[in-house]
N, C-alpha and C positions, 0 to 999 in steps of 0.2 A: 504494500500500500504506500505511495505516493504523499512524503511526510509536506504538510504545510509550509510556511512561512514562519517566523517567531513572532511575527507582531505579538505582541499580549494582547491585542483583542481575539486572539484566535488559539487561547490557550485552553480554554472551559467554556461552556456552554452555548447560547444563541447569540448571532449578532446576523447585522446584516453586513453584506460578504460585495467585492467589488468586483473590478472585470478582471484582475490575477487569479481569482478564485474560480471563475467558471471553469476552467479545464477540468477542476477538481471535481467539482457539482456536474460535470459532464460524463464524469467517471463513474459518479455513483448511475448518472442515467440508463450509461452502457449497459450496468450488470444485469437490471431488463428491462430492455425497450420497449417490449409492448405495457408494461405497466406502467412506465414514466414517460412514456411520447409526448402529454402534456405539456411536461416541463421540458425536454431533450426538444422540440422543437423550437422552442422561444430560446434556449440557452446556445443552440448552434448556430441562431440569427447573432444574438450577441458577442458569442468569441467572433463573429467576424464584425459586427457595429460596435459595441459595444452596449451596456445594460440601458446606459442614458436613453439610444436612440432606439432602442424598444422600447420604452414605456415600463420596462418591466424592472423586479429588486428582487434580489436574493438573498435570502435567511438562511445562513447555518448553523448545524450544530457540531460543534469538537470537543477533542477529548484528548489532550496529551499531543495536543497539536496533528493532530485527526480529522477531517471532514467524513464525520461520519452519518447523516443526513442533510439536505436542502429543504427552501421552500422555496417553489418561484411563487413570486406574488405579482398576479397581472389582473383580470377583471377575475379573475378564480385566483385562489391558494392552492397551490397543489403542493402537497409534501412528499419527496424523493428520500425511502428509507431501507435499502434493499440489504437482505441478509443481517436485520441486527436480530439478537438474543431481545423477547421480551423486555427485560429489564433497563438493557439498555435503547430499546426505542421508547420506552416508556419515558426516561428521562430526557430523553430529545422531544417528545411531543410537549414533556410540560413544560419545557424550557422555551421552544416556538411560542407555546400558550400564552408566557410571559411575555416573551416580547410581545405578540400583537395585539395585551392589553397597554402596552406603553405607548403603541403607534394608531394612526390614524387608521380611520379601516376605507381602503380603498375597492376592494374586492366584495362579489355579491353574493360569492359561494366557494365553495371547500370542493376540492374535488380529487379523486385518485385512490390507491387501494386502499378497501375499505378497513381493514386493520389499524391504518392510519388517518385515514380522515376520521373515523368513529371515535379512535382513542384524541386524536388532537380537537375533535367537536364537543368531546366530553369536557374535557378540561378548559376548552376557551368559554365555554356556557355554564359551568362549576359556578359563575358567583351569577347568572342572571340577568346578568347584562346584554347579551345578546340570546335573540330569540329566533330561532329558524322559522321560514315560510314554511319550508319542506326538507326532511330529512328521507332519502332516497338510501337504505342502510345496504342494499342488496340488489346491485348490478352487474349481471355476469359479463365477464372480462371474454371478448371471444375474437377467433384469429380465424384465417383460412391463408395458408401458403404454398395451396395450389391450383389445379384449375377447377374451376364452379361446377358441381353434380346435376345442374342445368342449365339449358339453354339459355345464353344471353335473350337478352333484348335486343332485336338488330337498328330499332331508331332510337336508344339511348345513347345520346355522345354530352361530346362537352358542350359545357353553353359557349356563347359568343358574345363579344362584348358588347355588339348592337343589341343584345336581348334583355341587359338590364332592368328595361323596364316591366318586363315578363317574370325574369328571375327572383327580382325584389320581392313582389307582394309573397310571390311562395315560400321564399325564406324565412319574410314577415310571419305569415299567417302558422307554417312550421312551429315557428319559436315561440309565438302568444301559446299555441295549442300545449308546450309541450311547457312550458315555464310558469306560463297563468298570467302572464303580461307582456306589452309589446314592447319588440327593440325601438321601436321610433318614438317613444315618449323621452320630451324634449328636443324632439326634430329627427334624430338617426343616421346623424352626417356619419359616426362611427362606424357604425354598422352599413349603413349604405358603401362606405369606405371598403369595410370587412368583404364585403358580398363581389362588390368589384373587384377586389384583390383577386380573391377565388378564382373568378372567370377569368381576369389576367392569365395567374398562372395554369391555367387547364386543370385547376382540382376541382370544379364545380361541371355537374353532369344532371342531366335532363332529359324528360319525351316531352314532347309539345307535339299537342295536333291543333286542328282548328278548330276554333268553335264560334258558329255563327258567323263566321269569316274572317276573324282575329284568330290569333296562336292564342295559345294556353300552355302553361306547364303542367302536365297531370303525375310526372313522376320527376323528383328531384333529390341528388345527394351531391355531398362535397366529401373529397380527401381533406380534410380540412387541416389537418396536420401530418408532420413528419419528419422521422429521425431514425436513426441508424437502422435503416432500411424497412423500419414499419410506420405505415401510411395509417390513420384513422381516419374511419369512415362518420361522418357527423350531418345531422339535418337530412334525415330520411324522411322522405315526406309523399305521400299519393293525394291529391287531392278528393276532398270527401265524396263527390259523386261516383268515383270511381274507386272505392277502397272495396275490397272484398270479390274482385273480378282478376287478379289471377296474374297484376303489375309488376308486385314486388316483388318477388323471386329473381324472374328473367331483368327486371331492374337493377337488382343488386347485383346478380352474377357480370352482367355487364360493366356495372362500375369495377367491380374487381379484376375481370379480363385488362379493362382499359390501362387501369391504375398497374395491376402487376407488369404488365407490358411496356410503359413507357416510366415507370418511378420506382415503388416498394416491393419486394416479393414478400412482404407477409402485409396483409390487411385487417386491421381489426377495429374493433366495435365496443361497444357497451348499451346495454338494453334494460331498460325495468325489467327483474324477474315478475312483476305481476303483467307485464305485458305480454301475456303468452302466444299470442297470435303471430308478433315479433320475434318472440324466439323461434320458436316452429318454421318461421319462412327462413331467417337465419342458418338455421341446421338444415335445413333442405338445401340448402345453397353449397354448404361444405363449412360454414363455419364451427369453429369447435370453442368447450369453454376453456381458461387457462388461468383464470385467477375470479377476484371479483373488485368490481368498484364502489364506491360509494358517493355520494353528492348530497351536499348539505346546502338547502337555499336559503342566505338570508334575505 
């Protein structure tokens, strides 16, 4: 293991960690990618911008001059804690907890394997002060890194940049549904930003037919993230008159053809286990489970 710096700030406990530290906090990402993609995508924009020009800050925890867990903290908390002994990630979550009763809270939600968001949700709500919308304890962590057990879709591709004004509402509409409130209250320059990027880089995928003479989007997904070679899959979406008619499978399987083909060879996900309809299309596709997640809404 890759001994630190001596700063004294980085001799015991949490602090927040600058742009010397990401390789370190990249290292713990490495040990599994598909559980920490969250954070391994925003930290490998940084080793090349650096933390400023992300938006984004990192929290760690040490020990004997040790990075021995991360937090990125961006519009979610995600805490990166791979291979510790109980005990010791027990003291790293209440030490994260510390800190981000001393700090401002910029973040809406908690999110990543649920061993650790569960244990760092307990102890940051321990005195009351923060109240979750939604605590989401059990989300099955799932991959697939090979080819789909069925048929693609043959008219899902990527979106286009001329389609933004199609793409939008469905990303919109997605995220009300799945959150309990809209990206665009206060305007949605962010997120309108966010959706654009996507289609920029070809991780955002769509069917559009017409209706009544205008396009529509009736199935939509983004790669939304990615790192050391796993892509997640985020904002799966069928439009409601068309949910239960037999889209999403060949939908998905196609974003994963696309995506394994041109980016990540492992592709994964995360799903409410009470959404069973979702899981089931999922494992029809070839996805399998590999850990679990958790999501805490404030």
């Amino acid at each position: 293991m890759t001994v630190l710096g001596t700063r004294p700030s980085l001799r015991l406990g949490a602090q927040v960690l600058g742009d010397c530290d990401v390789p370190e906090a990249l290292r713990l990402c490495a040990a599994d990618p598909v559980a920490s993609v969250l954070a391994s995508a925003r930290l490998l924009l940084a080793a090349r911008t650096g933390l400023a020009r992300t938006a984004n800050q990192l929290w760690g925890y040490t020990e004997d001059g040790q990075l021995l867990a991360a937090c990125l903290v961006s519009a979610n908390l995600v805490p990166v804690a791979p291979d510790l002994d109980p005990a010791t990630r027990g003291r790293a979550m209440a030490a994260f907890a510390r800190l981000a009763a001393q700090r401002r809270r910029a973040y809406s939600s908690l999110v990543g394997p649920t061993e650790l968001v569960m244990d760092l949700w307990q102890r940051m709500s321990a005195e009351g002060r923060l109240v979750a919308r939604d605590v989401r304890p059990e989300q099955p962590s799932m991959v697939i890194d090979r080819p789909p057990l069925v048929s693609p879709d043959p008219t899902v591709r990527r979106s286009r940049p001329d389609e933004l004004d199609i793409v939008l509402p469905a990303c919109v509409n997605m995220f009300t549904e799945e959150v309990g409130y809209s990206p665009m209250t206060g305007g949605g320059a962010g997120y309108t930003t966010r959706v654009r990027t996507l289609i920029t880089q070809g991780r955002s995928f769509v069917r559009v037919e017409a209706d009544r003479g205008r396009p529509r989007v009736i199935f939509k997904a983004e790669l939304a993230v990615s790192g050391f070679g796993v892509s997640q899959v985020q904002g799966v979406w069928v439009t409601p008159d068309r949910r239960g008619t037999g889209l999403s499978e060949p939908g998905m399987a196609a974003v994963v053809g696309l995506g394994r083909a041109t980016a990540d060879p492992v592709v994964s996900l995360y799903v409410n286990s009470y959404n069973t309809r979702a899981v089931a299309a999922y494992r029809a596709v070839g996805f399998r489970q590999v850990g679990t997640y958790a999501t805490v809404q404030l």
